[in-house]
C-alpha positions as CSV (number, residue, x, y, z in Angstrom):
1,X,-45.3,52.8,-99.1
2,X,-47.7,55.3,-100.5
3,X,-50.2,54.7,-103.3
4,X,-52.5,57.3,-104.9
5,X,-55.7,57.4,-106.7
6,X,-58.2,59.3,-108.1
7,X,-60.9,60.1,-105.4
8,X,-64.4,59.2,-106.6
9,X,-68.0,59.9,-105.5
10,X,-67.9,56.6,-103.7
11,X,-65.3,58.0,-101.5
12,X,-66.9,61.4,-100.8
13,X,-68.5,60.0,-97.0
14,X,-64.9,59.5,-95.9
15,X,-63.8,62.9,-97.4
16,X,-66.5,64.9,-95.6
17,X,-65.4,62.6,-92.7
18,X,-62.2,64.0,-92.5
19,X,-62.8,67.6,-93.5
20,X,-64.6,68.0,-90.4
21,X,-62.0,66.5,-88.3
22,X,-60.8,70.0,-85.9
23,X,-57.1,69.8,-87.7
24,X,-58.1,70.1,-91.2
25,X,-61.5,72.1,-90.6
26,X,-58.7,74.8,-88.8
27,X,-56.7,75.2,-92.4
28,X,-58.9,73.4,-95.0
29,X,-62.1,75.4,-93.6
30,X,-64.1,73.5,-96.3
31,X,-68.1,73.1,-96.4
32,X,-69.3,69.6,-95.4
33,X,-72.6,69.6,-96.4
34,X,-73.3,67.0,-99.6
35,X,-74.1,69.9,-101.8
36,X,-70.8,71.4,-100.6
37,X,-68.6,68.5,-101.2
38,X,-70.4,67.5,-105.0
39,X,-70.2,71.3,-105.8
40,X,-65.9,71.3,-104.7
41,X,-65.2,67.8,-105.7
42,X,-67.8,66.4,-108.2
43,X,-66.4,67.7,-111.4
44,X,-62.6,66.8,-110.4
45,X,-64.1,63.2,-109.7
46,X,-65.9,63.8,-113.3
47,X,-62.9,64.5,-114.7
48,X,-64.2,67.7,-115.8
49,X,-61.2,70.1,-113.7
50,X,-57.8,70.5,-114.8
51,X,-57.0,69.5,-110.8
52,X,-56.3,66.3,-109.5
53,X,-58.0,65.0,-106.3
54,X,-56.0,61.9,-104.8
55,X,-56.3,59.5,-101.9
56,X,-53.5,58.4,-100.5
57,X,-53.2,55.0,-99.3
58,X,-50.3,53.2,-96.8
59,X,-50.5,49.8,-97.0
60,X,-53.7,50.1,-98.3
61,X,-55.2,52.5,-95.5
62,X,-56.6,55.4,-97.1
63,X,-54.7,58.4,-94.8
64,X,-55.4,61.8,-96.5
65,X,-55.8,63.6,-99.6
66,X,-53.3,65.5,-101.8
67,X,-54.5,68.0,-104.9
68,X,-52.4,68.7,-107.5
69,X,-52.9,71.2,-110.4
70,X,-50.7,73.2,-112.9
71,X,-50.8,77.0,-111.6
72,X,-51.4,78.2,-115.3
73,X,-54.9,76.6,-115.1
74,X,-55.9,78.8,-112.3
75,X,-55.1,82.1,-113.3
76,X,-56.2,83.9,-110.5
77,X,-54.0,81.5,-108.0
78,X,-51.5,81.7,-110.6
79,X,-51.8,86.2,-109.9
80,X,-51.1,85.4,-106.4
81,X,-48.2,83.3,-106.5
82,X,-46.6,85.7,-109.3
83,X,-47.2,88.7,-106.7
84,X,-44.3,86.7,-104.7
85,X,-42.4,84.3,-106.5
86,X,-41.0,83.3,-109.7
87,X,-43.6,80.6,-111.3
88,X,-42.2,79.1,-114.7
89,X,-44.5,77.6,-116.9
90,X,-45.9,74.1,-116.2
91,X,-45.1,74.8,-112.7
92,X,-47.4,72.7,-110.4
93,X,-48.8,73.4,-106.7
94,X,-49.9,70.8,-104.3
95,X,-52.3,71.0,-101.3
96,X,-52.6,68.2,-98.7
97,X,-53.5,66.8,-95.1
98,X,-53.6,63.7,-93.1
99,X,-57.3,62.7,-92.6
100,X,-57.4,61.2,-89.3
101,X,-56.0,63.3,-86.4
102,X,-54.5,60.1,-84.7
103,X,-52.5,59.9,-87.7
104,X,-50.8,62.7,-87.3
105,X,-47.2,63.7,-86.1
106,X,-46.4,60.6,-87.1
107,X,-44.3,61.8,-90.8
108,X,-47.2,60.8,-93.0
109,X,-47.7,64.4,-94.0
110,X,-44.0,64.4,-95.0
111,X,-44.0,60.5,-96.6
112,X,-47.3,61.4,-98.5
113,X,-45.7,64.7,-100.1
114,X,-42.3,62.8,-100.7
115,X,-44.9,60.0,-102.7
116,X,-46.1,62.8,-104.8
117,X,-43.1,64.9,-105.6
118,X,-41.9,61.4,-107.1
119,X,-45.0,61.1,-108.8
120,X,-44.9,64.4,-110.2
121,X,-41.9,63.8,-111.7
122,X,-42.7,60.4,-113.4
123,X,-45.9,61.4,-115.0
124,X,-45.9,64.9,-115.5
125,X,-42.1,65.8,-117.4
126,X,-43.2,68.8,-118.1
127,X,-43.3,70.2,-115.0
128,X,-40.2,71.9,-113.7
129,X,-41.1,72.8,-110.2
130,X,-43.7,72.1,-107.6
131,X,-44.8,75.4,-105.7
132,X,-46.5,75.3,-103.0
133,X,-48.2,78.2,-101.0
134,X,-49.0,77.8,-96.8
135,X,-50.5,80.0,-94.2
136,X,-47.2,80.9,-92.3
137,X,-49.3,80.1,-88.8
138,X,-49.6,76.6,-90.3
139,X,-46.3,74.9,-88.6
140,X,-46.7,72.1,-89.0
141,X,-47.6,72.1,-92.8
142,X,-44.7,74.0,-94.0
143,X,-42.0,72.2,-92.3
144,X,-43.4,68.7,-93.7
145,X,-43.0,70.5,-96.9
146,X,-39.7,71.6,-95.4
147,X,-38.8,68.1,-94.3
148,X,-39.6,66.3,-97.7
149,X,-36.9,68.7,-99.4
150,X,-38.9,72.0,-100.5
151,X,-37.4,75.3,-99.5
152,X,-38.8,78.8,-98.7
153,X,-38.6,80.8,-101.9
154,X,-40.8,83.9,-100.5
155,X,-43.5,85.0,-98.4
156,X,-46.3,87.7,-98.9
157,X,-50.2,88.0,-98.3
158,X,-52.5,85.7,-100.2
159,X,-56.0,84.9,-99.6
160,X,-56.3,82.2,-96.7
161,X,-58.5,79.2,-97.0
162,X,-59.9,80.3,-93.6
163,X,-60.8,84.1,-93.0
164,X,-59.7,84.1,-89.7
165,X,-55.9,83.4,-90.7
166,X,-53.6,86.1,-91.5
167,X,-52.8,86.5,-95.0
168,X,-49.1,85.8,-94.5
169,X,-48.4,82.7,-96.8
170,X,-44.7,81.0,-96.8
171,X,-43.8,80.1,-100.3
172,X,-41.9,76.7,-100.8
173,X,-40.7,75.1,-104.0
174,X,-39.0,72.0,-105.2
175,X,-37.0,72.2,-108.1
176,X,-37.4,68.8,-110.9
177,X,-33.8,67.0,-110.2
178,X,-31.1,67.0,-113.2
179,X,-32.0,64.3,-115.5
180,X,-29.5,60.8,-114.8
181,X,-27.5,60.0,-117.8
């Protein structure tokens, strides 16, 4: 089972701890120092960005971190994705990874997007779709998205995360299901 929560200050050590483990520094490519992490994740903590920074917890383990935004509060991510794709409004985007390199290859990438999705749908009805955006190099990250029911909807340049990646991104999506009567 997979549980999420707002990630505070409190839990930036283990955040930096992670984003310097080699298989998220390779496609996160994030700075670790303090200033770094309180610059990128202080004001989502704050509450102050439109984003949502979440730890994920399996029985009770903290495992990784998922974001979650709607694309029409980034407009310039927002450009990219329309360059490729068609984005309706209140369409949201999710980026993830599994902090601890032991903990990978296991299908917690998959479970933890599969949590999410769900979670999407039960507290933002609004949304329609989940779009989500990944280096086409990155494997392993599209076909958890792949394995948790998203499929390929385009593929085009877009700015990498790290500059030594190709700009080739994969586009996935995820449709809302048909409401149950």
């Amino acid at each position: 089972m997979y549980e999420f929560r707002r990630m505070t200050r409190a839990d930036f050590p283990l955040l930096t701890s992670w984003l310097v483990q080699p298989h998220v520094a390779r496609w996160w490519n994030h700075e670790t120092s303090a200033e770094a992490i309180e610059r990128d994740f202080g004001p989502t903590a704050d509450g102050l960005e439109a984003s949502e920074d979440l730890l994920v917890f399996r029985d009770g383990r903290p495992v990784g971190l998922m974001q979650r935004s709607g694309l029409a509060d980034y407009s310039e991510y927002l450009e990219e994705f329309e360059a490729l794709v068609d984005v309706p409004p209140a369409a949201v985007t999710i980026d993830y990874f599994v902090g601890d390199q032991g903990s990978t290859g296991q299908g917690i990438g998959t479970g933890m997007i599969k949590a999410l999705v769900a979670d999407t749908w039960a507290t933002r009805p609004e949304a329609p779709a989940i779009i989500v955006a990944v280096v086409a190099a990155n494997r392993p990250s599209w076909r958890a998205l792949e394995r948790a029911g998203f499929h390929r909807v385009g593929e085009g340049p877009m700015e990498p995360d790290n500059p030594i990646d190709d700009p080739l991104h994969y586009v996935y999506r995820q449709d809302r299901p048909p409401a149950q009567p």
